[in-house]
C-alpha positions as CSV (number, residue, x, y, z in Angstrom):
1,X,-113.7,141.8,-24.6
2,X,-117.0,140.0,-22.7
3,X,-115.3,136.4,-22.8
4,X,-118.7,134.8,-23.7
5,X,-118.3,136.4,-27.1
6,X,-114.7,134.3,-27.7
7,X,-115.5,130.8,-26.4
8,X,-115.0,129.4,-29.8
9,X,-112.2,131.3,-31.2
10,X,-108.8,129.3,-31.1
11,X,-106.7,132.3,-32.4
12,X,-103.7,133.8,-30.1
13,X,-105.2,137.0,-29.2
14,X,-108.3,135.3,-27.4
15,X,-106.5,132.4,-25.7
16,X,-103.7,134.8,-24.6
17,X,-106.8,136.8,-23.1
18,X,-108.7,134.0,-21.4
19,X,-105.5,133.3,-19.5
20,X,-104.8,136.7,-18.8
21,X,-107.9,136.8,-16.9
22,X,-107.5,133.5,-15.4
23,X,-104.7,135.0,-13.3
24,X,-105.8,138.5,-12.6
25,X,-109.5,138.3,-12.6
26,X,-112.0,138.2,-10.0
27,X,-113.3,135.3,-8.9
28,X,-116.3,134.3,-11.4
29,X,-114.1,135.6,-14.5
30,X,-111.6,133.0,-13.6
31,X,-114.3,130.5,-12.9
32,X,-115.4,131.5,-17.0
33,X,-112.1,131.9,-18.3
34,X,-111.2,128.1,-17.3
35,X,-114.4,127.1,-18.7
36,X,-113.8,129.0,-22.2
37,X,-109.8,127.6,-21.8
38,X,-111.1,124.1,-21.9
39,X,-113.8,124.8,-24.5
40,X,-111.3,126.1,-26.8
41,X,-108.3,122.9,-25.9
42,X,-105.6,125.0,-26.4
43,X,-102.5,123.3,-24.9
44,X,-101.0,126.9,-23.9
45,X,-103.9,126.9,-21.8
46,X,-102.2,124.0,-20.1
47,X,-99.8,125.4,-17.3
48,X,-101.9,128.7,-16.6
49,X,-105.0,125.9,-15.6
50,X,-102.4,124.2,-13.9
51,X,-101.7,126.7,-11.4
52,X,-105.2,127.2,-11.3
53,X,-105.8,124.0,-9.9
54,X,-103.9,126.2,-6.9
55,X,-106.3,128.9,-6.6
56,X,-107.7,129.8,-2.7
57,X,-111.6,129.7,-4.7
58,X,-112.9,125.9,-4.9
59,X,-114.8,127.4,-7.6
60,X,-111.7,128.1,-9.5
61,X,-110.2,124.6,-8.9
62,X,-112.9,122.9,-10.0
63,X,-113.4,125.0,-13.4
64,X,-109.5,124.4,-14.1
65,X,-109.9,120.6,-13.3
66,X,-112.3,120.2,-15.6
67,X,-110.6,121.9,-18.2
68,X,-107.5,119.8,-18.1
69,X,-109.9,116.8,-18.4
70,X,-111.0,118.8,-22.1
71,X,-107.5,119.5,-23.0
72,X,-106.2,115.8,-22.1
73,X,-102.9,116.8,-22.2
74,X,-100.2,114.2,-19.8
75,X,-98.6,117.2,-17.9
76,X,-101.8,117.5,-15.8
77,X,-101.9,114.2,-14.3
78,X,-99.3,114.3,-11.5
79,X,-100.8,117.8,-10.4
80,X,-104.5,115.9,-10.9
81,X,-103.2,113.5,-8.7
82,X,-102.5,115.1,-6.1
83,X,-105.4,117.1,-6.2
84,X,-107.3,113.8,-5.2
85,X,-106.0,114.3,-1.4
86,X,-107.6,118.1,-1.3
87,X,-110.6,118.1,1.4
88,X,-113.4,119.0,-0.7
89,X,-115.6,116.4,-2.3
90,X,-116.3,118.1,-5.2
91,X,-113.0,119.2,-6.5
92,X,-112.1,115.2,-5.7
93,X,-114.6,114.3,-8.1
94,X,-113.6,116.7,-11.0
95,X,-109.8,115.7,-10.6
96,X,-110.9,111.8,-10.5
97,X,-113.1,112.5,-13.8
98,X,-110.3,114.9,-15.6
99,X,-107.5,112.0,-14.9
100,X,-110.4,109.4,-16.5
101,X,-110.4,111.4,-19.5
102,X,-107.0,111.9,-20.0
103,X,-106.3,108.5,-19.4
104,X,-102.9,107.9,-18.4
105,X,-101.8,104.9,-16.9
106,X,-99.8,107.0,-13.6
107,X,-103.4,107.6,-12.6
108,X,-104.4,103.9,-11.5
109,X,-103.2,103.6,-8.4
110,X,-103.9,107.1,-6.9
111,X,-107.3,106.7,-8.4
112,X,-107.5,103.1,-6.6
113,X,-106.5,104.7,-3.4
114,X,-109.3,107.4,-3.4
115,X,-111.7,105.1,-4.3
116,X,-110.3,103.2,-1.0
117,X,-110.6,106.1,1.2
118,X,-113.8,107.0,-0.1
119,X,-115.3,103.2,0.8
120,X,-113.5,103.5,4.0
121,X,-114.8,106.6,4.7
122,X,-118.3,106.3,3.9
123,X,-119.3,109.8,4.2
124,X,-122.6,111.5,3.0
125,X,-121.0,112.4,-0.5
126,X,-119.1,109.1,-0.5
127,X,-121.5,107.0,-2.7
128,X,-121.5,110.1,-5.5
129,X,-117.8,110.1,-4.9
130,X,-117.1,106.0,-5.7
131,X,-119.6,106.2,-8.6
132,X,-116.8,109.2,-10.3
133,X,-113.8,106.6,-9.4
134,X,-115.5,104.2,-10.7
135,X,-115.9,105.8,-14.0
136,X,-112.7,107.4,-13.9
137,X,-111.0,103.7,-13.6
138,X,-113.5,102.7,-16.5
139,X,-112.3,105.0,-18.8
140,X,-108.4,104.1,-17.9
141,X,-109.9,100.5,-19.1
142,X,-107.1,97.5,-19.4
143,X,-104.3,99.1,-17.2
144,X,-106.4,99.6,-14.2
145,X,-106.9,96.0,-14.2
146,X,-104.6,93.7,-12.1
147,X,-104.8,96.8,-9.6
148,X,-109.0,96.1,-9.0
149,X,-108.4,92.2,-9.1
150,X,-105.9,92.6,-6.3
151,X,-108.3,95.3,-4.9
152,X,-111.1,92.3,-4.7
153,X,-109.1,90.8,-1.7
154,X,-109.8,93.8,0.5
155,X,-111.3,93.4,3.8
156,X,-113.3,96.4,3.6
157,X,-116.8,95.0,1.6
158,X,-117.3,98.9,0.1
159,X,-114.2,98.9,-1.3
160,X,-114.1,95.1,-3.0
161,X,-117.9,96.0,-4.3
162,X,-116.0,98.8,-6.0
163,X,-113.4,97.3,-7.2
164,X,-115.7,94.2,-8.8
165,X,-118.0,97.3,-10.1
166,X,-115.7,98.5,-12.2
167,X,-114.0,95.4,-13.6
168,X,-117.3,94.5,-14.7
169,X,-117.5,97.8,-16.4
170,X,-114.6,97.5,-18.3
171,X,-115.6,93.8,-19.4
172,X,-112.7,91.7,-17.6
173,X,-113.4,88.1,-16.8
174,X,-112.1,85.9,-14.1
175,X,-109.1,84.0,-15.2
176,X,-109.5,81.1,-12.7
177,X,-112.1,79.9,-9.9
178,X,-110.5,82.2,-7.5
179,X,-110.7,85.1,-8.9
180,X,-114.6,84.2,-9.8
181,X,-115.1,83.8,-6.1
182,X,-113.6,86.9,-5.1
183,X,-115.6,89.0,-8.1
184,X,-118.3,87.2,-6.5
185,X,-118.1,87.9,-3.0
186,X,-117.5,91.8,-4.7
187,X,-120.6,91.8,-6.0
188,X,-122.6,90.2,-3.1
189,X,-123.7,87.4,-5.2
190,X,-124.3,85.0,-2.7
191,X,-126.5,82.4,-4.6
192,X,-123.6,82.7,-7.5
193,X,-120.6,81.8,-4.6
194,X,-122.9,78.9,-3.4
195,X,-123.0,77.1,-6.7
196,X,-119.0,77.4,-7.1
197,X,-119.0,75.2,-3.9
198,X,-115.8,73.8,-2.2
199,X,-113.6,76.3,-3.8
200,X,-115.3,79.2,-2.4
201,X,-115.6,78.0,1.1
202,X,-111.6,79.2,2.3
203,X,-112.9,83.3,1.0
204,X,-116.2,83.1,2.7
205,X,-114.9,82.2,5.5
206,X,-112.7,85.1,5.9
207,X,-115.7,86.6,4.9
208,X,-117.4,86.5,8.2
209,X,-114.7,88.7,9.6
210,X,-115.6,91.7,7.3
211,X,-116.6,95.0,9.0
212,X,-119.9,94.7,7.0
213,X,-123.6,92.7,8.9
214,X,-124.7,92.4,5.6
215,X,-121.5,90.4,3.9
216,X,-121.0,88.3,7.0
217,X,-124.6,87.1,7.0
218,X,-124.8,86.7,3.4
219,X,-121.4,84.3,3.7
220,X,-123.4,82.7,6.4
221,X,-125.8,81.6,4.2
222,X,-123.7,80.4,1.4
223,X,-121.8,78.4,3.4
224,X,-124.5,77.0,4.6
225,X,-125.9,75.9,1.4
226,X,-122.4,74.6,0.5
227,X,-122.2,72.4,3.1
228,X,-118.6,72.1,3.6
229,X,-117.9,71.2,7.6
230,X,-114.6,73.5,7.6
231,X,-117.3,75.9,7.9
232,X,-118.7,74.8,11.2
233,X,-116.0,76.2,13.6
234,X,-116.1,80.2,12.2
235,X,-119.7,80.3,12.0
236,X,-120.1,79.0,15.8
237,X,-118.6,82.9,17.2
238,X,-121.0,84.8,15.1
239,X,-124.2,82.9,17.3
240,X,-122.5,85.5,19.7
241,X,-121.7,89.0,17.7
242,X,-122.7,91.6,19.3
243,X,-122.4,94.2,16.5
244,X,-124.3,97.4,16.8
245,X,-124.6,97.6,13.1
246,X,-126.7,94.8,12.7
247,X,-130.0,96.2,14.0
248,X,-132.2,93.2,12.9
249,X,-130.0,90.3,14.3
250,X,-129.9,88.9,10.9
251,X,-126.4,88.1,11.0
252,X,-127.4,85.8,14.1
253,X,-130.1,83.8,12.4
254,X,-128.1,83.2,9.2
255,X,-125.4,81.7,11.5
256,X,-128.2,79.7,13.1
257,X,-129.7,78.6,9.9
258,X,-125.8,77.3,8.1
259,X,-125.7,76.1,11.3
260,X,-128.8,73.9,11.0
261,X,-128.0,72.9,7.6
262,X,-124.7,71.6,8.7
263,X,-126.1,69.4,10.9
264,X,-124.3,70.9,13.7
265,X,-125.6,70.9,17.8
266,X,-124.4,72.4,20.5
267,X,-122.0,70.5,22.8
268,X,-122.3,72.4,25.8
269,X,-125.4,74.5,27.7
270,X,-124.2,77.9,27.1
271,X,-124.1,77.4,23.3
272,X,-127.4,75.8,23.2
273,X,-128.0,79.4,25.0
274,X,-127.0,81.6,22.2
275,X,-127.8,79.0,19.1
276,X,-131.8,79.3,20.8
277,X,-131.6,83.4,21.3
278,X,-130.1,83.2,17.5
279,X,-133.0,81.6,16.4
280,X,-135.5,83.2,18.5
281,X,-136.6,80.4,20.1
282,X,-137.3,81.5,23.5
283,X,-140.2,79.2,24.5
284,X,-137.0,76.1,24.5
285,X,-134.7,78.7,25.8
286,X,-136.8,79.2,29.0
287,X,-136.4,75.8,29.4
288,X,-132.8,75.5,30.1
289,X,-133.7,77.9,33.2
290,X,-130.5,79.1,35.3
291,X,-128.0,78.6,32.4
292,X,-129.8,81.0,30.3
293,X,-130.6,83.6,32.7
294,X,-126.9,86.0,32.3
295,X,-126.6,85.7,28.4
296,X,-130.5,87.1,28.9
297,X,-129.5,89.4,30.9
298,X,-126.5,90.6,28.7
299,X,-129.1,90.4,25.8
300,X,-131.5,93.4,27.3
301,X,-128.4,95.6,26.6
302,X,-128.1,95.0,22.9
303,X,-129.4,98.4,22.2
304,X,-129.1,97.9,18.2
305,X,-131.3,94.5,18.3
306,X,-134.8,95.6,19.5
307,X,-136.1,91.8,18.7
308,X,-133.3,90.2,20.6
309,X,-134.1,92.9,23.8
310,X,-137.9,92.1,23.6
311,X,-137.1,88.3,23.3
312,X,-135.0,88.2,26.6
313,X,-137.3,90.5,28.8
314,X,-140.2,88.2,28.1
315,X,-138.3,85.0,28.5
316,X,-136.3,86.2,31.6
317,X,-140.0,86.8,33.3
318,X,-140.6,82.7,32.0
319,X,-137.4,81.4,33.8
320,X,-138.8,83.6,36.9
321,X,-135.1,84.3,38.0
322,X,-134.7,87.3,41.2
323,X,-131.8,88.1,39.2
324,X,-133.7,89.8,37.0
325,X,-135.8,91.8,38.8
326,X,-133.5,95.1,39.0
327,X,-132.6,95.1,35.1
328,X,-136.1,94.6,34.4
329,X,-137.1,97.7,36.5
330,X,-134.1,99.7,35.1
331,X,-135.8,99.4,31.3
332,X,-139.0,100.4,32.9
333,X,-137.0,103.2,33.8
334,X,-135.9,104.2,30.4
335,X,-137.5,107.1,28.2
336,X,-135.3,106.9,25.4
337,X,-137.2,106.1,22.1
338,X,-140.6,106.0,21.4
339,X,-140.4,102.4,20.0
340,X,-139.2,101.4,23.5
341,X,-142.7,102.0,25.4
342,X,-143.5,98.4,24.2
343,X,-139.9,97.2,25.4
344,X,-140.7,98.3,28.7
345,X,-144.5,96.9,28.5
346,X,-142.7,93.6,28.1
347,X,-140.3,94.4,30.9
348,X,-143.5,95.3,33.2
349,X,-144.9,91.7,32.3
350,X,-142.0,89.7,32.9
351,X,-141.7,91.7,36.5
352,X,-145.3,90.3,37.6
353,X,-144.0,86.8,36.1
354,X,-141.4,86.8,38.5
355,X,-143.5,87.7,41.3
356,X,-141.0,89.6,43.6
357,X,-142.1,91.8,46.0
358,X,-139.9,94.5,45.0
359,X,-141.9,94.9,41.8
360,X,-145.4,95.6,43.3
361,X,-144.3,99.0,44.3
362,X,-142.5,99.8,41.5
363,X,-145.3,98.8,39.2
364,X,-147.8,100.9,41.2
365,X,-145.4,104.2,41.2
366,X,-145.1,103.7,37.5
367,X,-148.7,103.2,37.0
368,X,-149.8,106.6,38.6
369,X,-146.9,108.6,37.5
370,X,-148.3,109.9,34.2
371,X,-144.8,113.2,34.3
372,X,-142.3,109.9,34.1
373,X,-143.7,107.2,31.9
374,X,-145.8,106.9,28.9
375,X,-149.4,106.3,28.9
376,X,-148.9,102.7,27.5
377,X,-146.2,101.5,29.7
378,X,-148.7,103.2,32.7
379,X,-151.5,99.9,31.4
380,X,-148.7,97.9,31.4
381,X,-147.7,97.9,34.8
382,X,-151.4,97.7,35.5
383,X,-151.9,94.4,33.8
384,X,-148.6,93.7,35.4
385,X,-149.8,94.3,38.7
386,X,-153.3,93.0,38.4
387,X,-151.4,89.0,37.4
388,X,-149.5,89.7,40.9
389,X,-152.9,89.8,42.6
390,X,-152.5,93.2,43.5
391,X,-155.8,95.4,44.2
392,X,-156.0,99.3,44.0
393,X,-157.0,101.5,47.1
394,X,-157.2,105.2,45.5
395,X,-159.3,106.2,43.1
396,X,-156.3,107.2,40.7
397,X,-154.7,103.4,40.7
398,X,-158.7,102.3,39.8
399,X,-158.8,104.2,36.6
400,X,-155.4,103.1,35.1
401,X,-155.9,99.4,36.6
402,X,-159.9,99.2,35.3
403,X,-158.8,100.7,32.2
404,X,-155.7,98.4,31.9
405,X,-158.2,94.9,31.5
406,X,-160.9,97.1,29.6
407,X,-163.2,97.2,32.6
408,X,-164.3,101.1,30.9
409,X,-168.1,101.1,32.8
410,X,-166.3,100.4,36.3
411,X,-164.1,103.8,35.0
412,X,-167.9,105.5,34.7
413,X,-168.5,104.8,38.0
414,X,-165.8,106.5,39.0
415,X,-166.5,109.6,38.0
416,X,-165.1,112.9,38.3
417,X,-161.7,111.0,39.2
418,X,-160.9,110.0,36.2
419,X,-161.6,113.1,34.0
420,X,-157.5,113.4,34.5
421,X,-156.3,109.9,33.8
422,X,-158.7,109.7,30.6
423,X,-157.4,112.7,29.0
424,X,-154.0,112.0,29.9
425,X,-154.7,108.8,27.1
426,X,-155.5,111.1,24.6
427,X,-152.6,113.6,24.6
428,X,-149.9,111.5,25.6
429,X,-147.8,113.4,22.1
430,X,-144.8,110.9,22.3
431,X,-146.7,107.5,22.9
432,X,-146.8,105.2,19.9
433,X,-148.2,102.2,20.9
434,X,-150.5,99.3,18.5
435,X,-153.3,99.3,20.9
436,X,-153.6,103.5,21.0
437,X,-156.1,103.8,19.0
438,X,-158.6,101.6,20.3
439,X,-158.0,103.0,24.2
440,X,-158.4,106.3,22.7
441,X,-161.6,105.5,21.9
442,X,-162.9,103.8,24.6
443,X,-161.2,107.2,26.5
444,X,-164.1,109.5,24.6
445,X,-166.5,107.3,24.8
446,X,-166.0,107.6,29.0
447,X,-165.5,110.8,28.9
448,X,-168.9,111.3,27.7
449,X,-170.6,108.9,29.7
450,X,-169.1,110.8,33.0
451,X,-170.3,113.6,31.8
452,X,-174.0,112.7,31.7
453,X,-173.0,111.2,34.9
454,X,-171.6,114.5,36.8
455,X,-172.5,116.9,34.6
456,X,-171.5,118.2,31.2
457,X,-169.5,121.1,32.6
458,X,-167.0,119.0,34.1
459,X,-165.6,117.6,30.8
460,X,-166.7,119.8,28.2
461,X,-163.5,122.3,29.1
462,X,-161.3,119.3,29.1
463,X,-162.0,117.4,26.5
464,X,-162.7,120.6,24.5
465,X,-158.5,121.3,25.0
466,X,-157.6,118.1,24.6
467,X,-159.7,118.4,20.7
468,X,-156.5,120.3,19.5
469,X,-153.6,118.1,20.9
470,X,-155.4,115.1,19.0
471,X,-154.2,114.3,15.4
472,X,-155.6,110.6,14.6
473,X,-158.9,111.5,12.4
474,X,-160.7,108.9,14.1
475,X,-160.6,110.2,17.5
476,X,-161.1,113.8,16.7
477,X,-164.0,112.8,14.9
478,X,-165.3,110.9,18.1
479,X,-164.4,113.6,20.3
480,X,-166.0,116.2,18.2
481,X,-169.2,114.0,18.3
482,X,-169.1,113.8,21.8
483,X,-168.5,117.7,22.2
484,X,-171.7,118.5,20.2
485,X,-173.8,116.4,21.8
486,X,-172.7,117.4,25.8
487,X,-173.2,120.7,24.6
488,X,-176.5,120.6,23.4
489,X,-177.3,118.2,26.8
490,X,-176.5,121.6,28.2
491,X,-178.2,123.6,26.4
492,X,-181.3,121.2,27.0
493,X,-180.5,121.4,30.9
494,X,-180.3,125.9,30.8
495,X,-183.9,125.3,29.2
496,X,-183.1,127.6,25.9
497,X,-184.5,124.5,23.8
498,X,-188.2,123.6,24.2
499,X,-187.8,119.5,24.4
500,X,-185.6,116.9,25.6
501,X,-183.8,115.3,22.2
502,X,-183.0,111.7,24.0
503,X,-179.2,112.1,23.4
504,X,-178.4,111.4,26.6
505,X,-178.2,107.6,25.7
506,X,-176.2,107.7,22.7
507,X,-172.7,107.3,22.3
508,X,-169.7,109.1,19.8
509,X,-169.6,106.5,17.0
510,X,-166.3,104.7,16.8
């Protein structure tokens, strides 16, 4: 009997045979017999699905899960329960949504605790996951109730958004100010918290312990727009968090700014430090000089904060510290990240700031070195080096220190010397860098011009290479210009055209 044709018979015989095959068939019969078991809500169906929910085949557990959610029938929760533990997401979800359906009161806890682990975890599937708890908890309704108000307390800010989420679902209202606070804080409504005022100020303070960047800066803020001075002493330690989540520092400058509006100022130098790198105010931190230079220092390693890293380099070359000098070379020295070519730019200009003689050498070795370093951080070092005073003596050092101050008809004169450094700017592949573009540009242009100087066959072949390595429309269409017309300058000079055209004055268009 094809168990597609008895789906919608409720008689013995065809219930008797749909659990039949749920216990001796192959895999994707038991997979259909659950489904046609759960169709058909027959409550014999109940302990066969039951021991389903056993079966080595995911597949299998899921389609019996499911089913018992159809049926609804109480002797399925506690094995439902337990099949929230199992380690597959997706059977997790179909037992959270089959003990939603049936709707039994032993369910809110367990269910409680999933949607805990699943905050705390945070996994790819998690946020799919919470959404199923959540409606699972929805459909419980009342009873779940005191469970997600006490949930609201939390420290974990996934889990207390959760628990707010789905009290709001099932249409509960705070009782008092403190539990609005809480649902508030749930929710992330940090305007909301603000206008409650003095009540909320004891929970948002515990707030800027939780695990999350994002809840402690937007606590920050509403205590900041309360205005109550209790706040003042908490929010002092986060001008110094060092949290590797909060990429943008933003946790930093809301500290700064509730700060402000507290009317707080530092009492001692080394605060003044970290309220000024906070705010980004590195013009005034240069100013406190020595005091500043080892939080600076320390501030270059904040790996997550590429603001905060940028800030320090360039103010650490202001202050003109020696101690400096070897951290500052060390970032030159990085190659990790393609965003950090203009971290170590900076790093190369603070160096020739400080004006040790250490960094002359270094600068020059990076400069020339096109196998180590990045085209960009290679001008870098030679606007670096040219502030120190310092002059090229090879040809190679000429081109990138000419080309580094835009001195491109110098590079002409050059010539065939710098056929190497010039394509080098063009097919640097990892190099992202604002100015790129532009130096590209200028690179063709050169290019061209060196080859009506020394002749076209010395850059046809090498710029011709470079054509396909190039992916910026704007240069390839300057470099094909310049192609076409080198060639036919070459095709004038073998004689096989009757008259000079006058290209050799005319330049790729930008």
């Amino acid at each position: 009997m094809a168990i597609g044709s008895i789906y919608d018979r409720e008689d013995k015989e065809a219930v008797e045979s749909l659990i039949n095959t749920l216990k001796r068939g192959d895999g994707g019969s038991r997979v259909r017999a659950a489904r046609a078991l759960g169709m058909i809500g027959d409550v014999r169906a109940v302990e066969p699905l039951i021991q389903a929910l056993k079966d080595e085949d995911v597949n299998v557990r899921i389609a019996a899960a499911e089913a018992l959610g159809s049926i609804k029938d109480a002797r399925a929760v506690e094995p439902l329960i337990q099949a929230l533990k199992d380690g597959n997401w997706s059977y997790r979800v179909r037992a959270a949504r089959a003990l939603g359906m049936i709707g039994d009161v032993r369910a809110v806890e367990p269910l409680i605790q999933a949607l805990k682990d699943e905050c705390y975890r945070m996994e790819k599937r998690s946020i799919e996951n919470i959404k199923n708890m959540l409606w699972a908890l929805e459909k419980i309704g009342e009873p779940a109730v005191e469970s997600l108000v006490q949930a609201l307390k939390d420290k974990n800010g996934h889990f207390r958004w959760g628990a707010a989420s789905a009290l709001e679902k099932i249409g509960w209202l705070p009782k008092n100010t403190m539990e609005k606070v809480l649902y508030l804080i749930g929710k992330s409504e940090w305007d909301d918290v603000a206008i409650v005022g003095k009540p909320a100020v004891e929970s948002l303070i515990q707030a800027l312990n939780d695990s999350d960047s994002y809840i402690r800066m937007g606590a920050a803020r509403a205590l900041g727009k309360i205005g109550d001075l209790r706040a003042v002493e908490p929010l002092v330690p986060l001008l110094r968090e060092k949290d590797p989540r909060d990429e943008k520092g933003k946790v930093l400058g809301a500290a700064a700014e509730a700060l402000d509006r507290l009317g707080w100022k530092p009492e001692n130098d080394l605060d003044r430090v970290y309220y000024l790198m906070a705010k980004g105010e590195w013009e005034k931190l240069a100013e406190l000089g020595k005091v500043a230079v080892e939080p600076l220092l320390e501030a270059l390693h904040y790996g997550w904060n590429y603001d905060l890293r940028v800030g320090a380099a360039k103010t650490l070359g202001m202050i003109g510290d020696r101690r400096a000098v070897e951290p500052l070379l060390e970032i030159i020295c990085e190659n990790e990240g393609l965003w950090d070519s203009r971290y170590r730019c900076v790093a190369a200009v603070a160096l020739a700031r400080i004006s040790d003689g250490r960094a002359v050498e270094f600068l020059r070795r990076v400069m020339v070195r096109g196998d180590e370093y990045l085209y960009s951080v290679r001008l870098c070092a030679a606007r670096a080096l040219n502030q120190l005073g310092w002059t090229p003596t090879i040809n190679l050092e000429r081109v990138y220190f000419l080309a580094a101050n835009n001195e491109w008809d110098r590079v002409v004169e050059l010539g065939e010397a710098a056929i190497g450094p010039l394509i080098e700017a063009l097919t640097d592949p990892n190099d992202v860098y604002r100015e790129k573009e532009e130096v590209q540009l200028k690179a063709v242009e050169t290019l061209y011009k060196i080859g009506l100087r020394v002749g076209v066959d010395r850059v046809i072949p090498s710029l011709a290479e470079a054509r396909w390595k190039v992916c910026n429309n704007r240069v390839c269409t300057a470099m094909e210009s310049a192609l076409d017309k080198l060639w036919m300058k070459k095709l004038c000079e073998r004689g096989e055209n009757g008259e000079s055209w006058g290209w050799e004055n005319e330049y790729p268009p930008e």
